[in-house]
C-alpha positions, 0 to 999 in steps of 0.5 A, a space after each residue: 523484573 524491573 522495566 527498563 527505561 525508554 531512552 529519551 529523545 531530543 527535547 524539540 521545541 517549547 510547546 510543539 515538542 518534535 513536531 517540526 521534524 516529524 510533521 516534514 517530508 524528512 522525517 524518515 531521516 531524523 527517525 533514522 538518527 534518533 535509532 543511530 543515536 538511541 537505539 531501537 526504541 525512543 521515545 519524544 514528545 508531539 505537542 503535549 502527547 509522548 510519542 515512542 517510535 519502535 524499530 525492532 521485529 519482536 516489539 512491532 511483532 507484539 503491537 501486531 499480534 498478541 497486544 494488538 487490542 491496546 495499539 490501535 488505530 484510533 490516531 490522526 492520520 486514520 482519522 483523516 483516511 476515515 474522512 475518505 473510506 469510511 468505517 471499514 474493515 481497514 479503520 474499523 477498531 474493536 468489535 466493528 472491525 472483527 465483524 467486517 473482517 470475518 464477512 469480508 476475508 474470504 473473499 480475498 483467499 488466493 482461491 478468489 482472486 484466481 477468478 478475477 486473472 483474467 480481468 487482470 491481464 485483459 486491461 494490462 495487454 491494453 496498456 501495452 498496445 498503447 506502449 507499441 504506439 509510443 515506443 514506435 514514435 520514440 516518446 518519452 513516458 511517466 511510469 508513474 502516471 503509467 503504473 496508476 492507470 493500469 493499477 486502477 483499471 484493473 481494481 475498477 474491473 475487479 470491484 465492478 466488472 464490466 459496470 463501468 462506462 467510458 464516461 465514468 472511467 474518465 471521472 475516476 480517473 481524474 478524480 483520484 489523483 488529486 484526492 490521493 494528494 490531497 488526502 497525503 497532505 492533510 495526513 501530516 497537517 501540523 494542525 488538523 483543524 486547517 482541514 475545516 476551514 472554508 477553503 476552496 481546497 476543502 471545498 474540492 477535497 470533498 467534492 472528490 469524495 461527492 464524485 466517487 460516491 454518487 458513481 459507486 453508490 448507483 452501481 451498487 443500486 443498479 446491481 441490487 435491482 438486476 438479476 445479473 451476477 458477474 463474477 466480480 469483488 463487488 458481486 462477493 462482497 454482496 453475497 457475503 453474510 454474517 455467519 451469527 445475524 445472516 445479515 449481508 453487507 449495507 450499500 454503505 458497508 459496501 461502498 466503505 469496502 469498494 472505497 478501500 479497494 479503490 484506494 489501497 489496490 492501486 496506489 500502493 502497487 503502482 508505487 512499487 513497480 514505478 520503483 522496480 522499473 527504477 530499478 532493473 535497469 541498474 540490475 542487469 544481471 536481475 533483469 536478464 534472470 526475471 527474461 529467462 523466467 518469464 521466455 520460459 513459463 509463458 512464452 509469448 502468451 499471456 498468463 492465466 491463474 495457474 502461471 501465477 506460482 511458476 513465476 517465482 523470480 518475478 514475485 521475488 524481485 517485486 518482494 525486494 523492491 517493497 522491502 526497499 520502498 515498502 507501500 507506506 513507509 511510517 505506521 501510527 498507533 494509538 497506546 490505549 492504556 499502560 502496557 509492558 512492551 518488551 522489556 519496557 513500560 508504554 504510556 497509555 494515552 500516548 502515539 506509538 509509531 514504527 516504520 517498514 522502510 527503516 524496518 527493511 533496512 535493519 542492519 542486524 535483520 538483513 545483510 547489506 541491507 542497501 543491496 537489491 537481491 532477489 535471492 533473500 526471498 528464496 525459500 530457505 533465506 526467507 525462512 530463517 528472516 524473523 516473521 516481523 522484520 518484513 511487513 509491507 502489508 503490515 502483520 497479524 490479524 490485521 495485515 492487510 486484506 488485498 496483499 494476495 490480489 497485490 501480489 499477483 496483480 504485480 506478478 502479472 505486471 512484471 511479467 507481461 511487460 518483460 516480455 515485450 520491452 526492458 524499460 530504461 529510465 532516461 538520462 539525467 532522471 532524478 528520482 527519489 522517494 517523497 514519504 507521505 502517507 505512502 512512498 512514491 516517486 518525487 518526481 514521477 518516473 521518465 523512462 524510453 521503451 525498448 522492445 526486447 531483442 
């Protein structure tokens, strides 16, 4: 059978192709043109390499799963969180990967992160009797700021239990905002290369990486020397061994894995709820549901492991909202040799990019596609969804390892907040999506707490 020929896209600029489009913070919307004018594939080129960019389930399906080993993540923008996490079981390719993976995957079954609930709600009740102070004095918060703190907490308990000092705790937290913005930055640099120059923000960038280093790697020494084993992500991950060598993981490896922790398992689920409690206000009939849920399997009491799968309607309204503003809104791959994609002939040696937040907008995949309904992930809807037109945490061998702990982190979220407040987003907010390496609030998220009647 005969190929078909990729549509070709607008020709761009002499020697920087499309680029200018591709490279700024409205790529999303120049991507969604060319699907409107072209279709579901197309190719252009980015600088002197083509570039295709798929919006199909069953074409991103086959770059997921059967033909994963030629769509790579040997790309810029990896190479530039590589800088940040190290070789781990996110950046890893080929045979490194699989070795990580198979060490590291058990560890993050349902089963496991069932352990680590009460860590979980522990720091979330701090959170909100902080909220029972600022809703008092009537202040105003930023959600945003609200859902990372609160995020990353739990995934410092989680990794490293009760290691942690107040001092260190402090250093975390001022250092990865900054270094989480710096790094989205440097992902959609035109020129990788003003990322080498002696500047004093290269200088700082680096300096990031120095601070969460020398705090991760002492811990790791400190549990190493001690008879003590908590029962934590990173006391796992060192008891892990490979099942061919029986060896266990480095301090290196498991200082890559605890970077990757640090960074996947906060921003991306802090993004979404800022975004779902953007939301619920304008839902009232979603946020009178999700109270009835939550009043009814937990009453006034905190959740533990066994709630997590009677509060179904809260993992629902968290699944439609990253099916809006899915954690990372654009995924590059490396085209490793020719390949037959589809009914189509893929360039080897070119990048190849699909995006779940155009993905979940799909008009031929989900009905009124603009609409917030919970209910598209009831059982019997969702199971007549193609597998592949919903992947916020990516799909195939390589879906993302934290999406379990994700999920019932912001089941847990939504739940305990909802019980104690509505949050309502204050007058005259302005609030749009700003797609960098992850898709986040522009301009963060003001909301009034209000206690529930």
């Amino acid at each position: 059978m005969k190929l078909r020929v990729v549509p070709l896209g607008p020709k761009g600029y002499p020697f920087i192709g499309s680029l200018l489009h591709f490279a700024s913070h409205n790529r999303i919307d120049w991507l969604q043109s060319l699907i409107d004018t072209y279709g579901d594939i197309v190719t252009f080129k980015l600088l002197k390499k083509r570039a295709y960019f798929i919006n199909h389930p069953e074409l991103i399906k086959e770059v997921l799963t059967n033909s994963s080993a030629n769509y790579t993540k040997k790309t810029i923008s990896f190479k530039i969180v590589k800088e940040v996490l190290g070789e781990s079981t996110f950046t890893s390719v080929g045979d490194e990967w699989k070795r990580k993976r198979l060490l590291v995957q058990p560890y993050f079954h349902k089963s496991q992160i069932a352990i680590l609930s009460n860590l979980m709600t522990e720091t979330i009740e701090k959170m909100l009797a902080q909220w029972e102070t600022d809703c008092d004095a009537g202040k105003v918060i930023d959600l945003t700021d609200a859902m990372m703190q609160v995020t990353l907490q739990i995934v410092v308990k989680a990794l490293f239990s009760t290691a942690l000092s107040d001092e260190d705790l402090q250093t975390v937290g001022a250092t990865f905002p900054p270094l989480l913005a710096a790094t989205n930055r440097r992902a959609i640099l035109p020129f990788q290369w003003l990322s080498a120059l002696p500047l004093s923000s290269n200088k700082n960038y680096q300096g990031y990486i120095d601070k969460l280093d020398k705090i991760i790697f002492r811990i790791i020494r400190h549990r190493r020397a001690s008879n003590d084993e908590p029962m934590d992500l990173l006391q796992m991950l060192m008891e892990a061994t490979d099942g061919e060598t029986g060896q266990p993981l480095t301090d290196d490896e498991l200082r890559n894995e605890a970077m990757t922790m640090f960074i996947a398992g906060h921003e991306t689920t802090a993004n979404a709820l800022s975004w779902l409690w953007s939301i619920l206000p304008r839902q009232t009939v979603v946020r009178t549901n999700l109270e009835r849920e939550v009043d009814a399997v937990l009453g006034k009491r905190a959740p533990n492991a066994s709630d997590y799968p009677n509060l179904s309607y809260c993992l629902k309204v968290f699944k439609e909202t990253m099916r809006l503003y899915p954690p990372v809104p654009i995924l590059p791959r490396n085209v490793e040799r020719d390949h037959k994609l589809g009914e189509y002939h893929i360039e080897g040696g070119s990048d190849l990019f699909f995006s779940p937040y155009l993905l979940h907008r799909h008009p031929d995949f989900w009905s009124h596609p603009e609409l917030f309904d919970p209910h598209r992930f009831d059982q019997e809807s969702h199971r007549e969804q193609h597998s592949f037109a919903y992947i916020p945490f990516g799909g195939g061998p390589r879906i993302c390892l934290g999406n379990n702990f994700a999920l019932m982190e912001a089941v847990f979220i939504t739940a305990m907040v909802t019980q104690k407040f509505r949050l309502n987003v204050v007058n005259g907010a302005k609030i749009e999506p700003l797609m960098s390496l992850t898709t986040r609030p522009k301009y963060g998220i003001s909301v009034r707490l209000e206690r529930r009647p």
